[in-house]
mmCIF file of the N, C-alpha and C atoms, coordinates in Angstrom:
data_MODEL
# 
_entry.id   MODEL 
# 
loop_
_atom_site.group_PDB 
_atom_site.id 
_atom_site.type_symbol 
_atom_site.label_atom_id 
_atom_site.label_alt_id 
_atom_site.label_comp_id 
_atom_site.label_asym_id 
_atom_site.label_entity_id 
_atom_site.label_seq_id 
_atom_site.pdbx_PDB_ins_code 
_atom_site.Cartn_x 
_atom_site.Cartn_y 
_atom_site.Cartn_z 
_atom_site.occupancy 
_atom_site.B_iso_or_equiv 
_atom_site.pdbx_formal_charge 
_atom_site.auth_seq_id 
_atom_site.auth_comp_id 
_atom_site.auth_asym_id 
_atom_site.auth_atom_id 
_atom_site.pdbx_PDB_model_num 
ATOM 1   N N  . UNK A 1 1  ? 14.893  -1.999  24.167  1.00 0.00 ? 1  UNK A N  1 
ATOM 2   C CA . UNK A 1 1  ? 14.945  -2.546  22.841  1.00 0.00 ? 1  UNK A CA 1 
ATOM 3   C C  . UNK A 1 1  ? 13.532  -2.546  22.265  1.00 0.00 ? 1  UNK A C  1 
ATOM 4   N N  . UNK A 1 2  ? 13.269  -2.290  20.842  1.00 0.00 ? 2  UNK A N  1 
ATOM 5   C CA . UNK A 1 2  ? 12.081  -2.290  20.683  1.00 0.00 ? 2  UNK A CA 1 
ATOM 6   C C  . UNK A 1 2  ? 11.960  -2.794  19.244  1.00 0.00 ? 2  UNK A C  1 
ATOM 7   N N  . UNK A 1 3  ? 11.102  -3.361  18.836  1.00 0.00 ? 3  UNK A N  1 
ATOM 8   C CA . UNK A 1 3  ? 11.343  -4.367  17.497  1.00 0.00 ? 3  UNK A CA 1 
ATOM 9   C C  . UNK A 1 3  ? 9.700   -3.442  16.569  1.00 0.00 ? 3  UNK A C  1 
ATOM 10  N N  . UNK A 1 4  ? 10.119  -3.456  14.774  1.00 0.00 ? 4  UNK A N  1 
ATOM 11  C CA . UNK A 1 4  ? 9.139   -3.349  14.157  1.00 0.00 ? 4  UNK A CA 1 
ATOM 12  C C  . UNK A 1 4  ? 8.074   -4.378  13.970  1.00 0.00 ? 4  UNK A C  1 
ATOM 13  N N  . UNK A 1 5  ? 7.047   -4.264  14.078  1.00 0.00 ? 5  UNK A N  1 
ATOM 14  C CA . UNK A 1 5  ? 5.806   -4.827  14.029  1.00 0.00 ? 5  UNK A CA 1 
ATOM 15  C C  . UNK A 1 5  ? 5.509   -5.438  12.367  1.00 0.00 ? 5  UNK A C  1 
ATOM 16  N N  . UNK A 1 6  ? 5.219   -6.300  12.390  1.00 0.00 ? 6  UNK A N  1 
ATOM 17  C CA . UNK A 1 6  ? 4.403   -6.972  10.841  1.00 0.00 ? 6  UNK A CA 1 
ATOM 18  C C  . UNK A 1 6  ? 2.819   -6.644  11.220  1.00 0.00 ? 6  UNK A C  1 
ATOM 19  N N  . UNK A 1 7  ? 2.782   -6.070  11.311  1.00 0.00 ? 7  UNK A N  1 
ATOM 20  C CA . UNK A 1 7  ? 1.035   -5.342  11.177  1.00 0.00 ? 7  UNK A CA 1 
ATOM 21  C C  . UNK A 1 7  ? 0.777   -4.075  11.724  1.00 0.00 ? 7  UNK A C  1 
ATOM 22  N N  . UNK A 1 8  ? 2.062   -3.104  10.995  1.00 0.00 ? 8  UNK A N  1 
ATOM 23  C CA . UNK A 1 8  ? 1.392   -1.681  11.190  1.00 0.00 ? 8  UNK A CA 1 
ATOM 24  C C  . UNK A 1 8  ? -0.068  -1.088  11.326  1.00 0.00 ? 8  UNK A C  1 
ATOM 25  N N  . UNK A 1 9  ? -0.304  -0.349  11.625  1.00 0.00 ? 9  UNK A N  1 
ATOM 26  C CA . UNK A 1 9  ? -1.052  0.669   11.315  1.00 0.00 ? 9  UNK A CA 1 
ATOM 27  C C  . UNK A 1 9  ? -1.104  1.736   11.213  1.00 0.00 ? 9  UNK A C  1 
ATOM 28  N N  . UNK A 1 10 ? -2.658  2.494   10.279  1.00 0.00 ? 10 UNK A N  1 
ATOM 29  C CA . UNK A 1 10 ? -2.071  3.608   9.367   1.00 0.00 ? 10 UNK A CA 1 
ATOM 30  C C  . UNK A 1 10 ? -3.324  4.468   9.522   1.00 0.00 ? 10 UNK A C  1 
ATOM 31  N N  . UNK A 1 11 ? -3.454  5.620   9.913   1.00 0.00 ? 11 UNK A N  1 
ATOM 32  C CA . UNK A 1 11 ? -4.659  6.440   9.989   1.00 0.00 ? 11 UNK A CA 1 
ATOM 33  C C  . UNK A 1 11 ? -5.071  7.448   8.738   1.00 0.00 ? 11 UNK A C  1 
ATOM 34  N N  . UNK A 1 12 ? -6.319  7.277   8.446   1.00 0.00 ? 12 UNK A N  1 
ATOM 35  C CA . UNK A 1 12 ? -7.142  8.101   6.887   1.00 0.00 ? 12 UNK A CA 1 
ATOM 36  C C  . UNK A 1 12 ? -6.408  9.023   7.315   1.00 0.00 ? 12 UNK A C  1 
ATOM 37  N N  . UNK A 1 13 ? -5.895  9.879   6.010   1.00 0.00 ? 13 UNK A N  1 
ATOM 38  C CA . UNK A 1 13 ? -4.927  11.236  5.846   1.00 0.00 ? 13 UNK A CA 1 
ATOM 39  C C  . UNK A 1 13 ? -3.827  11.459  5.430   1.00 0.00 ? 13 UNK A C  1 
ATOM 40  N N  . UNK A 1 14 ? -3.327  10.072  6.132   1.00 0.00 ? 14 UNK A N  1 
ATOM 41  C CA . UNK A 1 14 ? -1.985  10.112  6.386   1.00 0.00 ? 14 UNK A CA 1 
ATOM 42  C C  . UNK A 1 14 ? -1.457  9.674   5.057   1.00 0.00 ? 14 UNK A C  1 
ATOM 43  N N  . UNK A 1 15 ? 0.269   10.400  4.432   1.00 0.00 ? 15 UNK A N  1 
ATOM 44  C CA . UNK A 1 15 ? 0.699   10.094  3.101   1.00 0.00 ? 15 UNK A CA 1 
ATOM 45  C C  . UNK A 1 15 ? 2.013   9.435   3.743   1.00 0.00 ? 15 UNK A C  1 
ATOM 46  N N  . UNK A 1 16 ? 2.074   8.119   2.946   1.00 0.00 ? 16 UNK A N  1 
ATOM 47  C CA . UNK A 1 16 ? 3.346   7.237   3.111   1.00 0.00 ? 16 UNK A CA 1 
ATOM 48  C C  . UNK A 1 16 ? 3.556   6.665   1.983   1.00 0.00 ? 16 UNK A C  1 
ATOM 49  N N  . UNK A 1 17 ? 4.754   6.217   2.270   1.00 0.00 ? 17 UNK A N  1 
ATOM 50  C CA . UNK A 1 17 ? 5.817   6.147   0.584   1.00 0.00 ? 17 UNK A CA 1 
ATOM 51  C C  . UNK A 1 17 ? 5.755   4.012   1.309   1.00 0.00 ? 17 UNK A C  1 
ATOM 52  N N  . UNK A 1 18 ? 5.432   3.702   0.263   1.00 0.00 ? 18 UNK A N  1 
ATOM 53  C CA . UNK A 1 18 ? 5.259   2.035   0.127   1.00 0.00 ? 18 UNK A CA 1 
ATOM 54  C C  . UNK A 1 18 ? 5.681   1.509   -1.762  1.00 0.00 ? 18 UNK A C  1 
ATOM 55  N N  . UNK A 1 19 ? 5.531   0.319   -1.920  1.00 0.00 ? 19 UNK A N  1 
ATOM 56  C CA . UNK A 1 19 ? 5.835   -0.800  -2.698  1.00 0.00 ? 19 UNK A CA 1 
ATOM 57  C C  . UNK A 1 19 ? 4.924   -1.076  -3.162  1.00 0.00 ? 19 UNK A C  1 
ATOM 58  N N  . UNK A 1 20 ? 4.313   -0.674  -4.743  1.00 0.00 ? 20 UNK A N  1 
ATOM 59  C CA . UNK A 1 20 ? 3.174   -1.804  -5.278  1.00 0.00 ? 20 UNK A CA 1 
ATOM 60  C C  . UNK A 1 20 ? 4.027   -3.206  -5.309  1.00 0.00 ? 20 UNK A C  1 
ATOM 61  N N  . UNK A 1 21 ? 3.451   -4.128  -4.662  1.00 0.00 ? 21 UNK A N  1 
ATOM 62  C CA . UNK A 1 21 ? 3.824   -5.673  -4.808  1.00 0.00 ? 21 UNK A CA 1 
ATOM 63  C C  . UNK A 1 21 ? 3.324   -6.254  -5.983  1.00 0.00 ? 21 UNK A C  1 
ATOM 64  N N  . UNK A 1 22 ? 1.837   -6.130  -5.977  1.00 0.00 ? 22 UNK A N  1 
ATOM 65  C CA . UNK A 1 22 ? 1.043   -6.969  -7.346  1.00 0.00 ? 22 UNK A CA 1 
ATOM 66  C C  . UNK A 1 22 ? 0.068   -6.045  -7.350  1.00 0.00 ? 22 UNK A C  1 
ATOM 67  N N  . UNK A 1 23 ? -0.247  -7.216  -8.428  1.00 0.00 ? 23 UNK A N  1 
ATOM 68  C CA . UNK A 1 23 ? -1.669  -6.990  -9.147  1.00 0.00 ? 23 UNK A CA 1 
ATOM 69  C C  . UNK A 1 23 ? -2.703  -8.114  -8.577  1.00 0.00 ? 23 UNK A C  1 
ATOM 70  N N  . UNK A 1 24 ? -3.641  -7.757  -8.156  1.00 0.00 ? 24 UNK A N  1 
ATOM 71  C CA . UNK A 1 24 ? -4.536  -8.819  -7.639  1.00 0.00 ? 24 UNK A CA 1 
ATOM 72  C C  . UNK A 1 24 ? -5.400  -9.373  -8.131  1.00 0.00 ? 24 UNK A C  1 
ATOM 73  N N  . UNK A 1 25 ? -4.896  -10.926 -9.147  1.00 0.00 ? 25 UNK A N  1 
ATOM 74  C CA . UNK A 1 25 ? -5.642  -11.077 -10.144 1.00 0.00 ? 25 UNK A CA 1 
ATOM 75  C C  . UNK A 1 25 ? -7.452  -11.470 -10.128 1.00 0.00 ? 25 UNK A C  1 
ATOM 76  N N  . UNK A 1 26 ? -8.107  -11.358 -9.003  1.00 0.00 ? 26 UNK A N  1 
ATOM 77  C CA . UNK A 1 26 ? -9.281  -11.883 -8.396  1.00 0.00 ? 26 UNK A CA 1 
ATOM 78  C C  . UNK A 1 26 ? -10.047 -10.369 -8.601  1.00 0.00 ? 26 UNK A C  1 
ATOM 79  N N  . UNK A 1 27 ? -9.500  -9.719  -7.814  1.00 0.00 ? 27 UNK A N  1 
ATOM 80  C CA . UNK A 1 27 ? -10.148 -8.272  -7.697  1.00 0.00 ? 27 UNK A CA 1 
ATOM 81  C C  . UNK A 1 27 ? -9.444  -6.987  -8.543  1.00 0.00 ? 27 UNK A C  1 
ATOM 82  N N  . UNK A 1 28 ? -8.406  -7.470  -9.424  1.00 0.00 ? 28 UNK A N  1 
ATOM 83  C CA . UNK A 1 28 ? -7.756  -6.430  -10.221 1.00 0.00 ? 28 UNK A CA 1 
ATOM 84  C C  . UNK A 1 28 ? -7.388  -5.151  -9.498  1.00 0.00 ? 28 UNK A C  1 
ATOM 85  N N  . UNK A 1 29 ? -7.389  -5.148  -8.339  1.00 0.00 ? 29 UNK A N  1 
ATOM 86  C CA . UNK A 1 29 ? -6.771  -3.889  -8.040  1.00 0.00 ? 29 UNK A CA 1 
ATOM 87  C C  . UNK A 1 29 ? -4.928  -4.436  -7.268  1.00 0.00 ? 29 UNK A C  1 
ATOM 88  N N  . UNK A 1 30 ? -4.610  -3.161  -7.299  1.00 0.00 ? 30 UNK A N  1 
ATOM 89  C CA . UNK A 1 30 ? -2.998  -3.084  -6.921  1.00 0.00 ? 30 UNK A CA 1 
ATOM 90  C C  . UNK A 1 30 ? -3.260  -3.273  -5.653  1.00 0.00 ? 30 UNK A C  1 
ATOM 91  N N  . UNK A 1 31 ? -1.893  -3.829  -4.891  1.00 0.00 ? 31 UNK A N  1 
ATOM 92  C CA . UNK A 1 31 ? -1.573  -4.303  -3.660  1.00 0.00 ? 31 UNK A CA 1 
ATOM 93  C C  . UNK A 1 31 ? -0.471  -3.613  -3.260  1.00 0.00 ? 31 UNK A C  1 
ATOM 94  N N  . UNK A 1 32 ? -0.176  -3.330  -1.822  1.00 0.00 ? 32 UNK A N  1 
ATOM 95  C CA . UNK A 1 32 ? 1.058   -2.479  -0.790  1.00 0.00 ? 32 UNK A CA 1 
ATOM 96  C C  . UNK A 1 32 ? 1.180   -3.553  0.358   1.00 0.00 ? 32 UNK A C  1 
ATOM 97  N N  . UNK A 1 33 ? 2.084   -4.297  0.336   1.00 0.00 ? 33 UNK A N  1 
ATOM 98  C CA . UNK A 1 33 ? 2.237   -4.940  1.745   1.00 0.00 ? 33 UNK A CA 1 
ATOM 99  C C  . UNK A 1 33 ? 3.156   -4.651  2.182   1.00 0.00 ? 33 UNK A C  1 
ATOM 100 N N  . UNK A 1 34 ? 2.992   -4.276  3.365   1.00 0.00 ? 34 UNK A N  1 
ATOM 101 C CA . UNK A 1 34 ? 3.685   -3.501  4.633   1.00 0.00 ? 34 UNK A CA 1 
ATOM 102 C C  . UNK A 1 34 ? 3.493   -5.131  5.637   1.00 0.00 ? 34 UNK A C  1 
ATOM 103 N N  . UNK A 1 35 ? 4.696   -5.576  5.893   1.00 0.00 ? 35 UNK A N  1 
ATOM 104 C CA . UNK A 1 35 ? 4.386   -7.028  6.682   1.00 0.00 ? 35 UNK A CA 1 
ATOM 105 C C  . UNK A 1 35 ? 3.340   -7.580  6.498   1.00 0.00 ? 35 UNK A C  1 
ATOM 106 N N  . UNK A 1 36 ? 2.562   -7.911  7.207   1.00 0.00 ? 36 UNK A N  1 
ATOM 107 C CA . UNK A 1 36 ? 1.064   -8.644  7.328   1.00 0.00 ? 36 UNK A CA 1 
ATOM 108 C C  . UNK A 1 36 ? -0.040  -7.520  6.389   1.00 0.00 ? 36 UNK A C  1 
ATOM 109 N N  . UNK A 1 37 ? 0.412   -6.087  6.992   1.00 0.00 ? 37 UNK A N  1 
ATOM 110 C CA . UNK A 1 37 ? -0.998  -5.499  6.757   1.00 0.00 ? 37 UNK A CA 1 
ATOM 111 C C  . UNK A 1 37 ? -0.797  -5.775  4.954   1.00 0.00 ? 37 UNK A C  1 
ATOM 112 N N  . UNK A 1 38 ? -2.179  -5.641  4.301   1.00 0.00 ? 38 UNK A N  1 
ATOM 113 C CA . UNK A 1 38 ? -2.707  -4.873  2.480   1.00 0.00 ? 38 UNK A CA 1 
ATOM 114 C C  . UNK A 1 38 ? -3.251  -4.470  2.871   1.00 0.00 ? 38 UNK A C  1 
ATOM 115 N N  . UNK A 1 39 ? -2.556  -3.236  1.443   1.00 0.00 ? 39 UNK A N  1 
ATOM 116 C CA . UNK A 1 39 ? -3.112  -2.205  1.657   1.00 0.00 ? 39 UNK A CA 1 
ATOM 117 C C  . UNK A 1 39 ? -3.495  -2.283  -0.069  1.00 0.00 ? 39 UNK A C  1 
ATOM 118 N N  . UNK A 1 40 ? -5.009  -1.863  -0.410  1.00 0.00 ? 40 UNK A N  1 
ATOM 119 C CA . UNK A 1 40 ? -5.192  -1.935  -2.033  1.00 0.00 ? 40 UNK A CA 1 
ATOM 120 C C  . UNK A 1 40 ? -5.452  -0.443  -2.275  1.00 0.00 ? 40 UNK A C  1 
ATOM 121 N N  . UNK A 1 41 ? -4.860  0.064   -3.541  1.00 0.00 ? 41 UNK A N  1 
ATOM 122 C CA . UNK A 1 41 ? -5.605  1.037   -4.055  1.00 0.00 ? 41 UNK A CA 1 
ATOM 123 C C  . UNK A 1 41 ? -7.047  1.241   -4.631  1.00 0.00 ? 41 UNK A C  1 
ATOM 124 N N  . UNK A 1 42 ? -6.734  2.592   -4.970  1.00 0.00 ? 42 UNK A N  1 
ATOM 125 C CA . UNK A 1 42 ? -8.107  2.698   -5.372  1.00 0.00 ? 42 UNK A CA 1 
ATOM 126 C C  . UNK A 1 42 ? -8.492  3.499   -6.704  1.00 0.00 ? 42 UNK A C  1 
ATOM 127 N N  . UNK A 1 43 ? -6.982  3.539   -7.019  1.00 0.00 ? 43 UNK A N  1 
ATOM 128 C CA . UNK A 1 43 ? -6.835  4.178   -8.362  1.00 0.00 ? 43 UNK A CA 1 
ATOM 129 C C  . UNK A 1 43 ? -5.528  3.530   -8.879  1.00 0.00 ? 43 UNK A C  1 
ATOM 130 N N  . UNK A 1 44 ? -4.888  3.951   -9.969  1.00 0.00 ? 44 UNK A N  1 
ATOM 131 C CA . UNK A 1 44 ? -3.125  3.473   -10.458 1.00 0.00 ? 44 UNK A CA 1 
ATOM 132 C C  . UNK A 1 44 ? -3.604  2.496   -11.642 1.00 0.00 ? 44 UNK A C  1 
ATOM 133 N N  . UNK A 1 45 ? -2.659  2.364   -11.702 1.00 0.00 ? 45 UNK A N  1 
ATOM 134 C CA . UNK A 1 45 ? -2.278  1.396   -13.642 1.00 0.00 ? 45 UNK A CA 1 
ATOM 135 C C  . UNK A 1 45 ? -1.372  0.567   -12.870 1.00 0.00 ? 45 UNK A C  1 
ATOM 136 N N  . UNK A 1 46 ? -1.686  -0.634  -13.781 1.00 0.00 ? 46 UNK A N  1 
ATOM 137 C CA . UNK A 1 46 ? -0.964  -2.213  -13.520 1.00 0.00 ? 46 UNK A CA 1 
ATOM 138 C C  . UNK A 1 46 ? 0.858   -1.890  -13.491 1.00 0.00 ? 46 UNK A C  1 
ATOM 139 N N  . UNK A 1 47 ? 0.846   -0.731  -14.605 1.00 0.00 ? 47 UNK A N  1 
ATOM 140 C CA . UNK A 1 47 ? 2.573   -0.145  -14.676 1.00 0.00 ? 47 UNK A CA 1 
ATOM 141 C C  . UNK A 1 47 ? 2.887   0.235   -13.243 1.00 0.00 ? 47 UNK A C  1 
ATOM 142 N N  . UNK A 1 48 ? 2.501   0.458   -12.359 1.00 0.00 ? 48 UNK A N  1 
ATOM 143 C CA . UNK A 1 48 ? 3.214   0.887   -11.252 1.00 0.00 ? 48 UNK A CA 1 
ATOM 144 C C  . UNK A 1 48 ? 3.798   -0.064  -10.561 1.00 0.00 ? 48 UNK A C  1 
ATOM 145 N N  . UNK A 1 49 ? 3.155   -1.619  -10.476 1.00 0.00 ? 49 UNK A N  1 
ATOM 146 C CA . UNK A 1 49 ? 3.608   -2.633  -9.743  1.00 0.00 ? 49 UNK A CA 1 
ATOM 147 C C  . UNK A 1 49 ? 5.677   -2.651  -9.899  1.00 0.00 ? 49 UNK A C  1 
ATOM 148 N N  . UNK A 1 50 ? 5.734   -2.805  -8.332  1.00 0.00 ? 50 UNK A N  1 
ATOM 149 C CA . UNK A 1 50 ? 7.095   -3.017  -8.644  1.00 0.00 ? 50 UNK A CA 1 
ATOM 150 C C  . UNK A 1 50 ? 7.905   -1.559  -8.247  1.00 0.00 ? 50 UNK A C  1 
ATOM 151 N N  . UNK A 1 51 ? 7.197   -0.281  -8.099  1.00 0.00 ? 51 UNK A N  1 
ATOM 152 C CA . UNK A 1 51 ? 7.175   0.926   -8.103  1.00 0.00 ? 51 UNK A CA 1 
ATOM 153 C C  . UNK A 1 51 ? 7.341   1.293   -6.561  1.00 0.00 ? 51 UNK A C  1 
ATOM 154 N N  . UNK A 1 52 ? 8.247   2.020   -6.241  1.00 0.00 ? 52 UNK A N  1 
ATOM 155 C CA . UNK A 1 52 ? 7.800   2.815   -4.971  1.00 0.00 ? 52 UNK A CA 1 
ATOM 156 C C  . UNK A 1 52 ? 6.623   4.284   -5.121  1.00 0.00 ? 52 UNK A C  1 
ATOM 157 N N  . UNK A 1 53 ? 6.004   4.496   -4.220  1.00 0.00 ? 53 UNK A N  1 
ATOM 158 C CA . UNK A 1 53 ? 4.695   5.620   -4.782  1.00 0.00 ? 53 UNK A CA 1 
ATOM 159 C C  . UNK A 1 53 ? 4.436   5.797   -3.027  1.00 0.00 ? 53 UNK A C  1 
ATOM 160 N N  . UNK A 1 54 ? 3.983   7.498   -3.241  1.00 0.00 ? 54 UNK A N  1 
ATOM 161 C CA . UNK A 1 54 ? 3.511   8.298   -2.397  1.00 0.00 ? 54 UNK A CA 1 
ATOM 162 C C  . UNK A 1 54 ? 2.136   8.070   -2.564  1.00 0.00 ? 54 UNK A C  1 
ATOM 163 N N  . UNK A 1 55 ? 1.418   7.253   -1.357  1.00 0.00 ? 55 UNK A N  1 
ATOM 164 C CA . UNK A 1 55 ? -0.242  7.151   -1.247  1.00 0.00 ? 55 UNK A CA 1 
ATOM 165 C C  . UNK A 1 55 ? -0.579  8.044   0.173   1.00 0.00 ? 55 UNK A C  1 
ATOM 166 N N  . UNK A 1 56 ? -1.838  8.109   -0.257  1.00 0.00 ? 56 UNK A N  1 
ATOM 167 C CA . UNK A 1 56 ? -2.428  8.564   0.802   1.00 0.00 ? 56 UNK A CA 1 
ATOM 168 C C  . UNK A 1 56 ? -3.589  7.798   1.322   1.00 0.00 ? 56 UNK A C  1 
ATOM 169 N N  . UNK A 1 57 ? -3.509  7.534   2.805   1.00 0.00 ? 57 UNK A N  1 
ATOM 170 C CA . UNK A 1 57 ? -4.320  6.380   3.493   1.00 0.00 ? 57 UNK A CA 1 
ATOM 171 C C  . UNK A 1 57 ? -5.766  6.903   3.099   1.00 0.00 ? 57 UNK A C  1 
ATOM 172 N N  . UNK A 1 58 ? -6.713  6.192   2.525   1.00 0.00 ? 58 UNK A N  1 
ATOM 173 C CA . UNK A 1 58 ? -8.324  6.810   2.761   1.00 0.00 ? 58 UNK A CA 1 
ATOM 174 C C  . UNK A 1 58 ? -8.872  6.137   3.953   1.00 0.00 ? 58 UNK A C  1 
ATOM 175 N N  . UNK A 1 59 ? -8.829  4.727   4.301   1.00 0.00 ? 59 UNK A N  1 
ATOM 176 C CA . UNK A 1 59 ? -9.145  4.239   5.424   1.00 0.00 ? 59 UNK A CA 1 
ATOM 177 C C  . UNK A 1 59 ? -8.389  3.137   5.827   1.00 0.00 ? 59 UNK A C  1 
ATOM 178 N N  . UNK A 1 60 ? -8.608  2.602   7.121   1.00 0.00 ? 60 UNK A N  1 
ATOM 179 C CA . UNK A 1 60 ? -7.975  1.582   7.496   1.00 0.00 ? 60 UNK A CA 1 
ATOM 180 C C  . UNK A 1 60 ? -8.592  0.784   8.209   1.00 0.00 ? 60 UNK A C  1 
ATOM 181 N N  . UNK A 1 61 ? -8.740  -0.123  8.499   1.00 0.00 ? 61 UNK A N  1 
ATOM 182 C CA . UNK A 1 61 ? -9.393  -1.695  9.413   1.00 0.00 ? 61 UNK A CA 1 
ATOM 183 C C  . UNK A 1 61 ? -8.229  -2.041  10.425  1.00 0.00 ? 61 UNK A C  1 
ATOM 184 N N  . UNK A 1 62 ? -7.981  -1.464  11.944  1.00 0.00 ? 62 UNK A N  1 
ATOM 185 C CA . UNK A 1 62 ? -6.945  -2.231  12.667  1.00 0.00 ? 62 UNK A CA 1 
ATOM 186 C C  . UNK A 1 62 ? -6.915  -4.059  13.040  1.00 0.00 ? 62 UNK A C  1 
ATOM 187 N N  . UNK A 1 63 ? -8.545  -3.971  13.290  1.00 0.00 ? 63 UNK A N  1 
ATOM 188 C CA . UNK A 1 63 ? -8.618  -5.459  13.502  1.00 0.00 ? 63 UNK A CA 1 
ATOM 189 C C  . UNK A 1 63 ? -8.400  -6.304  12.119  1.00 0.00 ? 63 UNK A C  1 
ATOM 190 N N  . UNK A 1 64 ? -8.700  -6.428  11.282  1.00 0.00 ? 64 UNK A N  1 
ATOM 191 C CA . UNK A 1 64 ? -8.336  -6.650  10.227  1.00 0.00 ? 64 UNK A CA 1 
ATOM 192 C C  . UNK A 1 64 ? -6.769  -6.386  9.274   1.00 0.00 ? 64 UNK A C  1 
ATOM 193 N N  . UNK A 1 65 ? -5.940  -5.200  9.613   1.00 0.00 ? 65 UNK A N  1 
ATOM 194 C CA . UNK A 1 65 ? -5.051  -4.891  9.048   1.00 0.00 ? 65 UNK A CA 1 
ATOM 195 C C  . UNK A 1 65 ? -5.173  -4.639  7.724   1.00 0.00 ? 65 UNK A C  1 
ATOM 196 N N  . UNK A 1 66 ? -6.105  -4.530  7.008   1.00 0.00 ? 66 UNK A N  1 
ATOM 197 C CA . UNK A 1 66 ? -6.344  -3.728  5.625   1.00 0.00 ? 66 UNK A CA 1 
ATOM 198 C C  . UNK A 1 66 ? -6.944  -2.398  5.680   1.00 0.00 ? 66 UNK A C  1 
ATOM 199 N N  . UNK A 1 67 ? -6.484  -1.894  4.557   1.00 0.00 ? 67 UNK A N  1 
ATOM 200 C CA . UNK A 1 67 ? -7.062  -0.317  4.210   1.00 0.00 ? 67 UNK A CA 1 
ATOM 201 C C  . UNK A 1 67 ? -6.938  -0.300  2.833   1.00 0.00 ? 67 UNK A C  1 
ATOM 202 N N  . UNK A 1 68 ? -7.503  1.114   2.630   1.00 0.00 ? 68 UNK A N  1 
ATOM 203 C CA . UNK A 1 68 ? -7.369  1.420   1.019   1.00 0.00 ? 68 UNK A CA 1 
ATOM 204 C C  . UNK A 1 68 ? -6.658  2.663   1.255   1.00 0.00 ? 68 UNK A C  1 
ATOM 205 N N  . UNK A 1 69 ? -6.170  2.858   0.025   1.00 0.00 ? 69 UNK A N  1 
ATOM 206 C CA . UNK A 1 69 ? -5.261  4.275   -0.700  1.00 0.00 ? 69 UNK A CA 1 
ATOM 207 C C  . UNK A 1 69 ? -5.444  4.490   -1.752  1.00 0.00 ? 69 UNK A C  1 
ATOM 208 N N  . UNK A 1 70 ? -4.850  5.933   -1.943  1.00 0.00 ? 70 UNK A N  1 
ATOM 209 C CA . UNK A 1 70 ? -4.802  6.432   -2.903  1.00 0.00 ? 70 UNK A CA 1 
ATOM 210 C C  . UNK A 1 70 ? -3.827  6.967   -3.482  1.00 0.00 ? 70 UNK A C  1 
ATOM 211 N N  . UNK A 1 71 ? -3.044  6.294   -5.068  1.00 0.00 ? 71 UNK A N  1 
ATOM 212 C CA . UNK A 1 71 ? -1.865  6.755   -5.879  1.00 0.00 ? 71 UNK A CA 1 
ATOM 213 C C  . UNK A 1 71 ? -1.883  8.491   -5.971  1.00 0.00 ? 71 UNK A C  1 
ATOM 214 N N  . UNK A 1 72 ? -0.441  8.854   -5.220  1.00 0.00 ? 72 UNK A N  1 
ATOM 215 C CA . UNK A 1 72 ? -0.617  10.153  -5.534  1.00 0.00 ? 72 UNK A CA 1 
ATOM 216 C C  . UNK A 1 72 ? 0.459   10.686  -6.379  1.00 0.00 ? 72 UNK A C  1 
ATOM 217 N N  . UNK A 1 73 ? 1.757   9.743   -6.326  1.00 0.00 ? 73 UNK A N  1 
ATOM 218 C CA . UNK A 1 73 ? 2.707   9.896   -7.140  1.00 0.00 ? 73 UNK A CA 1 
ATOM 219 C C  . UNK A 1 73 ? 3.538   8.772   -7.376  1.00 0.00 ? 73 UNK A C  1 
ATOM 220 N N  . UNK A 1 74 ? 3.975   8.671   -8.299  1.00 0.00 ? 74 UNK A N  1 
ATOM 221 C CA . UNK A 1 74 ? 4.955   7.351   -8.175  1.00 0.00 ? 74 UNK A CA 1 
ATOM 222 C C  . UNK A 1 74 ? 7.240   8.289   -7.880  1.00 0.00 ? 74 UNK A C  1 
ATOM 223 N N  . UNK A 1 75 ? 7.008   7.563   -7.247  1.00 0.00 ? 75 UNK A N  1 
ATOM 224 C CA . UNK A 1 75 ? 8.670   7.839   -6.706  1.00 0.00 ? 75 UNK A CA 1 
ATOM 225 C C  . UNK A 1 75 ? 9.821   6.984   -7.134  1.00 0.00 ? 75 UNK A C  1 
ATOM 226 N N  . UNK A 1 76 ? 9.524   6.302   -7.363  1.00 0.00 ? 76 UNK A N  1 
ATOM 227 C CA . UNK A 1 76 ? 10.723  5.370   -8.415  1.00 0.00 ? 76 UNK A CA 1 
ATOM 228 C C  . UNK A 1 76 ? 10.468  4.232   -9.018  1.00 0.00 ? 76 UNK A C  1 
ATOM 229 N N  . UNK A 1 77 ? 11.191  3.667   -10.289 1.00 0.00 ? 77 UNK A N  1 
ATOM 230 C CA . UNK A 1 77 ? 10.706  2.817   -10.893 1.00 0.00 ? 77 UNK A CA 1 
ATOM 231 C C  . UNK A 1 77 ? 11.579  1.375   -10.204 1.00 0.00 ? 77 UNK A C  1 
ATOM 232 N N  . UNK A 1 78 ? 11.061  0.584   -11.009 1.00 0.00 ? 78 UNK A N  1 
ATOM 233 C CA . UNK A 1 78 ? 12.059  -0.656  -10.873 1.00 0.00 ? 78 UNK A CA 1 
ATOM 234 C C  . UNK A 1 78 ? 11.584  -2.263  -9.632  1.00 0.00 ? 78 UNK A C  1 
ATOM 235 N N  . UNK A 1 79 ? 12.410  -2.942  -9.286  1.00 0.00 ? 79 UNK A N  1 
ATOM 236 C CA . UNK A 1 79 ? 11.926  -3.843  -8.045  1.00 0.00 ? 79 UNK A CA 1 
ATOM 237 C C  . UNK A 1 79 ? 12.298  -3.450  -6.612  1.00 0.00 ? 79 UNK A C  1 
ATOM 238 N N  . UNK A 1 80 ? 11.749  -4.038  -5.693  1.00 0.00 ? 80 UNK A N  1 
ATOM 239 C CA . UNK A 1 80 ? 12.238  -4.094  -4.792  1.00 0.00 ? 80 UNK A CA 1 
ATOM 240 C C  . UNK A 1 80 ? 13.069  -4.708  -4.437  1.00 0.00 ? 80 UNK A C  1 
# 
């Protein structure tokens, strides 16, 4: 039996399809939470929140569980 993890991790390169959640009103950039880990962009418009979108990892922090990305497409509109 093997159970999913709340603190993936994600290696620079790599393109995965995630959830803008918010907008991060402190640091204005967009947010991806995948369980525990954020993930912020590093490009995108406030319109995507709410959006599923194809990013691509630029880096990641395992001990930490944050990284940044990059909007490469948006894949559907609407909520989660």
């Amino acid at each position: 039996m093997s159970f999913r993890t709340t603190t993936p991790t994600f290696e620079a390169g790599e393109e995965i399809e995630v959830y803008v959640t918010e907008l991060d009103e402190e640091s204005g950039e967009l947010v991806a939470l995948v369980g525990e880990t954020r993930l912020y962009f590093e490009n995108g418009e406030a319109d995507i929140v709410g959006c599923r979108v194809l990013a691509k990892v630029e880096s990641f922090d395992d001990a930490e569980h944050r990284g940044r990305l990059t909007h490469l497409k948006t894949l559907s509109q609407g909520s989660f």
